[in-house]
VOGU-3710 file (C-alpha; in Angstrom, 3 decimals, decimal comma):
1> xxxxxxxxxx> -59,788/-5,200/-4,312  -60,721/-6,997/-7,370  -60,293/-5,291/-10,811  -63,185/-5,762/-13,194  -62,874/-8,716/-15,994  -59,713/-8,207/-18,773  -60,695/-6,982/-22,147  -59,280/-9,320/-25,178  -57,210/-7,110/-27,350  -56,218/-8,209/-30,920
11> xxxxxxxxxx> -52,821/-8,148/-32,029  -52,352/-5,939/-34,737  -49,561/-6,133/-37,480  -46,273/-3,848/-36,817  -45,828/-1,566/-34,028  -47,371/1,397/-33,233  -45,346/4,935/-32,490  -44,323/6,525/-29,084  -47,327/8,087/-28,046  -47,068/11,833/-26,920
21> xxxxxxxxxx> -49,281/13,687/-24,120  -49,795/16,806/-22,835  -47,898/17,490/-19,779  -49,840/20,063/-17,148  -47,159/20,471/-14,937  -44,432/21,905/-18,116  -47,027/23,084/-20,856  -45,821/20,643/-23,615  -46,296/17,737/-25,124  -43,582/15,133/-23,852
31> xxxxxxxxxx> -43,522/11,144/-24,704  -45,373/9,712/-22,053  -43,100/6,548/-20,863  -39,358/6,576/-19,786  -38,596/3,354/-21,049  -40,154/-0,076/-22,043  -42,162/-0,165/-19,191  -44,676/2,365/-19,114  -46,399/2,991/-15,476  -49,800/4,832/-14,771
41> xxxxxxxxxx> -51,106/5,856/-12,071  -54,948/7,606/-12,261  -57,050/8,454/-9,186  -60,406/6,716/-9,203  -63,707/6,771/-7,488  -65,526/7,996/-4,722  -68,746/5,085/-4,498  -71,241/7,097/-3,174  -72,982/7,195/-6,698  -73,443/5,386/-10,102
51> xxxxxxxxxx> -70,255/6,187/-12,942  -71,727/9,229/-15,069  -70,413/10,179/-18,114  -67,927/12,429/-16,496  -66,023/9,676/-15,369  -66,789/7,134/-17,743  -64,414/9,882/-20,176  -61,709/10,648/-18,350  -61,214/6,607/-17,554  -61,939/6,200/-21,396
61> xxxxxxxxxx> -59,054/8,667/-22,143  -56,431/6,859/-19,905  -57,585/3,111/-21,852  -56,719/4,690/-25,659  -53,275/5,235/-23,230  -52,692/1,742/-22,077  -53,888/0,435/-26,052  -51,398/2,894/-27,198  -48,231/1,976/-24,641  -49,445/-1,714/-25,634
71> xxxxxxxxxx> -49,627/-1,772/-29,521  -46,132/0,728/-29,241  -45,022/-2,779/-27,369  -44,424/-1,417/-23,431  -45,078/-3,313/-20,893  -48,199/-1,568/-18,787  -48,524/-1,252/-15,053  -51,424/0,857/-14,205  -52,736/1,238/-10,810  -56,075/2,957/-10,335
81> xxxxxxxxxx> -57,580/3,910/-6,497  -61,073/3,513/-5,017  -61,473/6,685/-2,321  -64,049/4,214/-0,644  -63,770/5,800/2,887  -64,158/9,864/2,852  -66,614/12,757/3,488  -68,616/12,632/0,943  -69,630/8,651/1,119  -70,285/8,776/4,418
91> xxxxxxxxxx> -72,394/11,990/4,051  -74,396/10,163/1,384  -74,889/7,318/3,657  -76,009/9,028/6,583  -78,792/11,203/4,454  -79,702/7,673/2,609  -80,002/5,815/6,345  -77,900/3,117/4,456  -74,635/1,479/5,527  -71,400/3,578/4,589
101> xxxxxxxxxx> -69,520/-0,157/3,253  -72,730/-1,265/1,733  -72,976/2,015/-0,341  -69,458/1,767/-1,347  -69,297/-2,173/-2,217  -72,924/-1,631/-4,467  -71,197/1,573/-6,355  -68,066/0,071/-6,768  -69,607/-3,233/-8,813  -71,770/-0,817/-10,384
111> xxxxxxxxxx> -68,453/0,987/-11,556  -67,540/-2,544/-12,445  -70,197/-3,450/-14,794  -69,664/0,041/-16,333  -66,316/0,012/-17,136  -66,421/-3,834/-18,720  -69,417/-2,441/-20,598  -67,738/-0,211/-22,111  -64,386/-2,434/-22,322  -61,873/0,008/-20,779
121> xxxxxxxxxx> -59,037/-2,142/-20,206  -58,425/-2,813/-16,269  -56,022/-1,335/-14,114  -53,351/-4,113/-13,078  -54,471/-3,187/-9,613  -57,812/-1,340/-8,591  -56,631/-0,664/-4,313  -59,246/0,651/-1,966  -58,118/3,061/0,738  -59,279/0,686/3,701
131> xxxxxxxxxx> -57,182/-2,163/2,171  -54,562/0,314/2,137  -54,682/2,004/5,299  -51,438/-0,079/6,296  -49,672/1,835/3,302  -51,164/5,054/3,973  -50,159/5,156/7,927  -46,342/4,120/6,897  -45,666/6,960/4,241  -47,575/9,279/6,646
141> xxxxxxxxxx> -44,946/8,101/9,233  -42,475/9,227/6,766  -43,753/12,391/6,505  -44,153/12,759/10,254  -40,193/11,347/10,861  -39,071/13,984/8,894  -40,849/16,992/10,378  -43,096/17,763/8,016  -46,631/16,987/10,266  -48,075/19,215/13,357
151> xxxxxxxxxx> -51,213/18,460/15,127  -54,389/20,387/15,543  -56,549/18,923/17,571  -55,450/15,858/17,348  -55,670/16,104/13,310  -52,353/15,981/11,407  -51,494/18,526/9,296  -48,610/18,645/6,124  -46,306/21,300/6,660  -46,635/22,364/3,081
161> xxxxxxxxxx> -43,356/25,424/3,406  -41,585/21,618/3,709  -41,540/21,422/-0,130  -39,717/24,096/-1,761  -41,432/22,321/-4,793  -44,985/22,964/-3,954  -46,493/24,365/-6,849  -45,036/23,072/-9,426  -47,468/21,260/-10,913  -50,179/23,568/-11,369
171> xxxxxxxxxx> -48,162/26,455/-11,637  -51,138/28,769/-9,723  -50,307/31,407/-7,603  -51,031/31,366/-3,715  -54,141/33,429/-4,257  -55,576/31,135/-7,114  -54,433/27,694/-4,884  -56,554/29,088/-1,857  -59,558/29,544/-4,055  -59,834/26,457/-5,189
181> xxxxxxxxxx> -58,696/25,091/-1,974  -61,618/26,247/0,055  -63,956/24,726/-3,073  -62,548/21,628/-3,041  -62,350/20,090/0,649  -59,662/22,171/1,671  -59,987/24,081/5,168  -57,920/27,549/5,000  -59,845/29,160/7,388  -59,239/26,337/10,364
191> xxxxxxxxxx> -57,839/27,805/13,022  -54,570/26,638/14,418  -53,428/25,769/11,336  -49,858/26,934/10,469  -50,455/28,252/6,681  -53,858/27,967/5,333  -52,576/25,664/2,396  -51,449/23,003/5,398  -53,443/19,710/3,894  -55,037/16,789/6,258
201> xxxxxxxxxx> -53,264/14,492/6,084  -55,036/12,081/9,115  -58,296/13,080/10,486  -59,038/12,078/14,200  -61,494/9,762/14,861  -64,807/11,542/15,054  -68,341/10,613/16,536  -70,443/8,126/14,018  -67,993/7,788/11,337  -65,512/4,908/10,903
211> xxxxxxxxxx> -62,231/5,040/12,371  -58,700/2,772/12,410  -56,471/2,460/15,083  -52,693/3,960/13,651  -49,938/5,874/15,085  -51,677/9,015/15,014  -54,478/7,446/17,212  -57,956/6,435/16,061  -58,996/7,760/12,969  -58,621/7,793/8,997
221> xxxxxxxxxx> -56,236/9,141/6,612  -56,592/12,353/4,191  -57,334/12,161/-0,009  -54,070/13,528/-1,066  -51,842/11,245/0,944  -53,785/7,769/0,113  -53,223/8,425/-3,562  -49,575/9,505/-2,204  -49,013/6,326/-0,380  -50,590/3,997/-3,018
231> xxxxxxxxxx> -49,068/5,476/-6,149  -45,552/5,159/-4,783  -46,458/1,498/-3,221  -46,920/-0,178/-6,622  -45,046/1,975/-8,755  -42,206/3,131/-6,911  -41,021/5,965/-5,824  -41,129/7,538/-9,643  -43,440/6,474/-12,050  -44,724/7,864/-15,588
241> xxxxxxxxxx> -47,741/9,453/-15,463  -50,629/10,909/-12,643  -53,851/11,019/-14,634  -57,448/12,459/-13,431  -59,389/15,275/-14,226  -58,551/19,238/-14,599  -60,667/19,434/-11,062  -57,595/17,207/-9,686  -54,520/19,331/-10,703  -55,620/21,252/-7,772
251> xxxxxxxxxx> -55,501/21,087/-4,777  -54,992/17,064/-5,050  -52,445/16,229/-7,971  -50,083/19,435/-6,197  -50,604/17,769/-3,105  -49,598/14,522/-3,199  -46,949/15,227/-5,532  -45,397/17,672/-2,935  -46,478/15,143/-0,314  -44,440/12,164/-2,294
261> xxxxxxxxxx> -41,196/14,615/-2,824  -40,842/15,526/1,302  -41,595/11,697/2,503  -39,355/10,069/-0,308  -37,258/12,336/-1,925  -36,862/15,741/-4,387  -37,814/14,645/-7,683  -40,249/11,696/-6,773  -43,582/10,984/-7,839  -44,876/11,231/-11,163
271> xxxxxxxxxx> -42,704/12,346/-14,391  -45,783/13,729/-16,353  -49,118/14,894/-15,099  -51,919/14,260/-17,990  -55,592/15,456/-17,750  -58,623/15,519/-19,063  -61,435/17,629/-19,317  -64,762/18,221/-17,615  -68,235/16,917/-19,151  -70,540/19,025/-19,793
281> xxxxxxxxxx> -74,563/19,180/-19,250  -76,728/22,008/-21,108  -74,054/24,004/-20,439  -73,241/23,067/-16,427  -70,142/20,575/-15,159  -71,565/17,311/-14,827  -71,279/16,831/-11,004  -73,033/14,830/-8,558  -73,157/18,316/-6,642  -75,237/19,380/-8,854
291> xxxxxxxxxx> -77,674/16,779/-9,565  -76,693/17,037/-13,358  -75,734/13,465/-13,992  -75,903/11,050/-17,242  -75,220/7,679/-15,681  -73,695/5,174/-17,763  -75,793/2,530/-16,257  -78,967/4,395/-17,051  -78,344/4,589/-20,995  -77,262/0,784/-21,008
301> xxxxxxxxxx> -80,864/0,219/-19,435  -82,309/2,292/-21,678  -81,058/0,103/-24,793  -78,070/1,818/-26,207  -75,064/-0,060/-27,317  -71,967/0,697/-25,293  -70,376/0,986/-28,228  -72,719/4,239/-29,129  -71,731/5,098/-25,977  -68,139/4,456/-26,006
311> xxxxxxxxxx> -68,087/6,657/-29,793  -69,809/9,245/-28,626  -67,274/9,971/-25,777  -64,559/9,319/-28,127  -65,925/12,361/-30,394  -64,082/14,619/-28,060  -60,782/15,543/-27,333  -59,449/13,890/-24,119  -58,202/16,979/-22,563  -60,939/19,452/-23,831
321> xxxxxxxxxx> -64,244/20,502/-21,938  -67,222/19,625/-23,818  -71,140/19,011/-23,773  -72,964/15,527/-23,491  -75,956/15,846/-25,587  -78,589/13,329/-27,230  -77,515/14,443/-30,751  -74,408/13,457/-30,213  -75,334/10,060/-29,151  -77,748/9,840/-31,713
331> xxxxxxxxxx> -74,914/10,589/-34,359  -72,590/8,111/-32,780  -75,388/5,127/-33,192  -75,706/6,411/-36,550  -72,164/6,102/-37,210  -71,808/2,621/-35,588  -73,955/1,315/-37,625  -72,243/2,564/-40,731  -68,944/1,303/-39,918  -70,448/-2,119/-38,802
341> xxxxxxxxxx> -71,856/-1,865/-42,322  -68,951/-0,850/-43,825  -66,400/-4,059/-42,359  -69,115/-6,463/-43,275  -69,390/-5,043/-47,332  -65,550/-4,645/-47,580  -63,757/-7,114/-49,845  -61,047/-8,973/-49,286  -58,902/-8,071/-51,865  -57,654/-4,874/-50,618
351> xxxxxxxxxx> -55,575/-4,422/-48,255  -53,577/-1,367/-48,637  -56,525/1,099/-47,507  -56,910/-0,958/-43,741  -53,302/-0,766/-43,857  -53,376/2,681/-44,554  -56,003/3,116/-42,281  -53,798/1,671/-39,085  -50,870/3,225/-39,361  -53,124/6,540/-39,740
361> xxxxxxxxxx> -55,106/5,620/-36,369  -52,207/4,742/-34,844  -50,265/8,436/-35,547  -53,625/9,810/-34,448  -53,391/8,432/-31,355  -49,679/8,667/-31,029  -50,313/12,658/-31,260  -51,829/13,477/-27,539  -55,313/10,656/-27,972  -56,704/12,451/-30,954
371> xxxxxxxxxx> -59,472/10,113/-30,476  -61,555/12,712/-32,961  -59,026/12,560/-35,631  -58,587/8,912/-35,313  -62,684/8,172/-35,937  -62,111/10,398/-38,594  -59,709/8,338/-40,502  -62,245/5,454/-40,272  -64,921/7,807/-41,604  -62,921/8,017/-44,711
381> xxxxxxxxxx> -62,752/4,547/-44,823  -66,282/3,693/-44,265  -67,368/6,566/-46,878  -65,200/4,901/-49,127  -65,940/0,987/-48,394  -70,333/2,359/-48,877  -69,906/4,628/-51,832  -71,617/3,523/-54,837  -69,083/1,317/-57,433  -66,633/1,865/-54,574
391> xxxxxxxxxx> -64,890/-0,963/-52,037  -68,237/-2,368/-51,141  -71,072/0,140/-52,392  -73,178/-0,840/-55,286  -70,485/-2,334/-57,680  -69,014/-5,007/-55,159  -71,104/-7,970/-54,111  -71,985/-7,391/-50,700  -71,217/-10,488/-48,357  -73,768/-12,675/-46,283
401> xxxxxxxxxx> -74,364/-10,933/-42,715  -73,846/-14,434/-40,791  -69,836/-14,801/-42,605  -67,131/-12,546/-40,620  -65,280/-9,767/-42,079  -62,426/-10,047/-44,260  -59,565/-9,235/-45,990  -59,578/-4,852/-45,741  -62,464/-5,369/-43,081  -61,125/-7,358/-41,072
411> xxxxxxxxxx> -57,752/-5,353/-40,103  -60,027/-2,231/-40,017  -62,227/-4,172/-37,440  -59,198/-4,809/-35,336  -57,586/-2,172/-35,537  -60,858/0,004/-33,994  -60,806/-2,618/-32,019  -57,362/-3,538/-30,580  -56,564/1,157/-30,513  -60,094/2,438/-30,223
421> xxxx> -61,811/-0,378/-27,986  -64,858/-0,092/-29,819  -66,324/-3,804/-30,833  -67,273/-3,740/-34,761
//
């Protein structure tokens, strides 16, 4: 499946620090790559409707990490999914009267558009579960050779009591897990399984709904396994970091983490799970459930800059919950427009404050994302490039709008750039 277009990145001076992020599975903060190549894996899509705001920050979160393992000089593989066969597309498809693949391929370019609005860096490789159904059948053959699938009704189960592991990375207990279970696409209650926790892991071929021929027989393949099967395909059997939302650490990241340690081996799949939290709408998760969505398309058509956009995400901490709200759109136009202002006033003759100011984004960033504290250091800046008799307030001659930035402007416009991704 094809990525959307690359985003051109400038090269800033130095090298930035080691970034650090929060690890859900051990509490902590822990340096996010092993070594000079730094591998990502984050769980994508579902196209059965437009990219809201929801998504557009937790993919926004794992770009400041690619910028970060970049300008720190590792070499990135990231691998992203598109879920672009499961329940709920094909639900949506059947209430729309509208062709399940049609649905998917129009939300998925819409995703497109959305991301390279918004110039999130792209995934090395975006993979869609149908292209990957090869993948998925041959780790859930794996899991099968080694005794860890039963049938029920000619569904295949994951014998979960396999993996003396399971649990580990959300660290809930057994009542907690089958909460959350039973809200998100889990079945505890089906009959014949052997422990409620049991996950699909390939769903029988039913009437009306798409279905591939495999070992199992006719059918398709469970959530947690594809992401299982794909993570492990491209970036082997241990890789750096799972990434998605909090609503993932459960049932989904446990899943095919346990999934990847029974079919390959103790201690596989990812080193550090990072995530990030849940948008809010007056108050409500933003969820397609609930009919609460700010689509990212919608405000682009409506006339704001992506870059108001992209700032106005960036205002909050990757892994925190928080509320999407027009002030805070309005305030990140506002303050687009002042640092714009501020890079096109700033002289050249300065350079130790945009030095200053790069090194400072750069620790911000280093320290788990702090997106927040990073605009922050820029805010000085600005405040100082605008004040009267300061860098470029009243006492400086302000330059032409038609010349580029320079000197002090310049290296602050790249390095917001280049770390931030937000066009000056």
């Amino acid at each position: 499946m094809d990525s959307w277009r690359g985003v051109s990145v400038p090269e800033l001076p130095g090298r930035g620090p080691e970034p650090l992020v929060f690890d859900t599975a051990s509490g902590q903060l822990a340096v996010a790559a092993a070594g000079p190549d730094a591998t990502l894996y984050a769980c994508g899509i579902t196209p059965y409707d437009a990219t809201h705001i929801g998504h557009a920050a937790t993919f926004m979160a794992w770009d400041l990490l690619v910028r970060a393992w970049r300008d720190a000089g590792r070499r990135v593989t990231y691998v992203q999914n598109v879920t672009d066969v499961d329940d709920p597309l094909l639900e949506r498809a059947a209430r729309d009267g509208e062709d399940w693949r049609e649905l998917a391929d129009r939300e998925i370019d819409r995703y497109r558009a959305d991301m390279e609005a918004l110039r999130v860096v792209p995934p090395t490789r975006l993979v869609g579960a149908v292209e990957a159904l090869g993948i998925i059948e041959r780790f859930a053959g794996r899991l099968a050779e080694r005794g860890a699938l039963y049938d029920v009704d000619g569904d295949e189960y994951f014998v979960r009591a396999c993996d003396e592991a399971f649990g580990s990375v959300s660290g809930l207990d057994r009542d907690e897990m089958l909460v959350l279970f039973a809200e998100r696409g889990g079945d505890p209650d089906r009959p014949g399984k052997k422990d409620p926790l049991d996950a699909l892991v390939w769903l029988a071929a039913r009437p009306h709904e798409p279905a591939w021929a495999s070992r199992f027989g006719q059918g398709r393949p469970g959530w947690h396994v594809e992401c299982a099967a794909i993570s492990t395909e491209y970036l082997g059997t241990t890789f750096d970091i799972q990434a998605g939302g909090t609503d993932l650490i459960f049932p989904h990241h446990e899943m095919s983490a346990s999934h990847a340690r029974v079919a390959l081996e103790p201690g596989a799949f990812a080193r550090h799970y990072v995530h990030a939290g849940m948008v809010r709408l007056d108050g409500e998760k933003m969820s397609k459930s609930l009919g609460n969505l700010v689509f990212v398309s919608r405000l682009l058509a409506d006339g704001h800059d992506p870059m108001a956009v992209r700032l106005a995400i960036l205002a909050h901490r990757y892994r925190h919950d928080w509320d999407w709200t027009a002030a805070g759109l309005a305030a990140a136009e506002d303050r687009l427009a002042r640092w714009r202002e501020a890079v096109r006033v700033a002289p050249a003759g300065s350079p130790a404050a945009a030095e200053a100011v790069l090194a400072a984004v750069r620790e911000r960033l280093a320290d788990d994302l702090d997106a927040p504290g990073a605009l922050a250091v820029v805010d000085g800046w600005a405040d100082e490039a605008l004040a009267p008799g300061g860098a470029g307030g009243a006492g400086a001659p302000a330059a032409p709008r038609a010349e580029p930035a320079s000197g002090a402007g310049e290296l602050v416009r790249d390095t917001v750039d280049a770390l931030l991704g937000v066009v000056l």
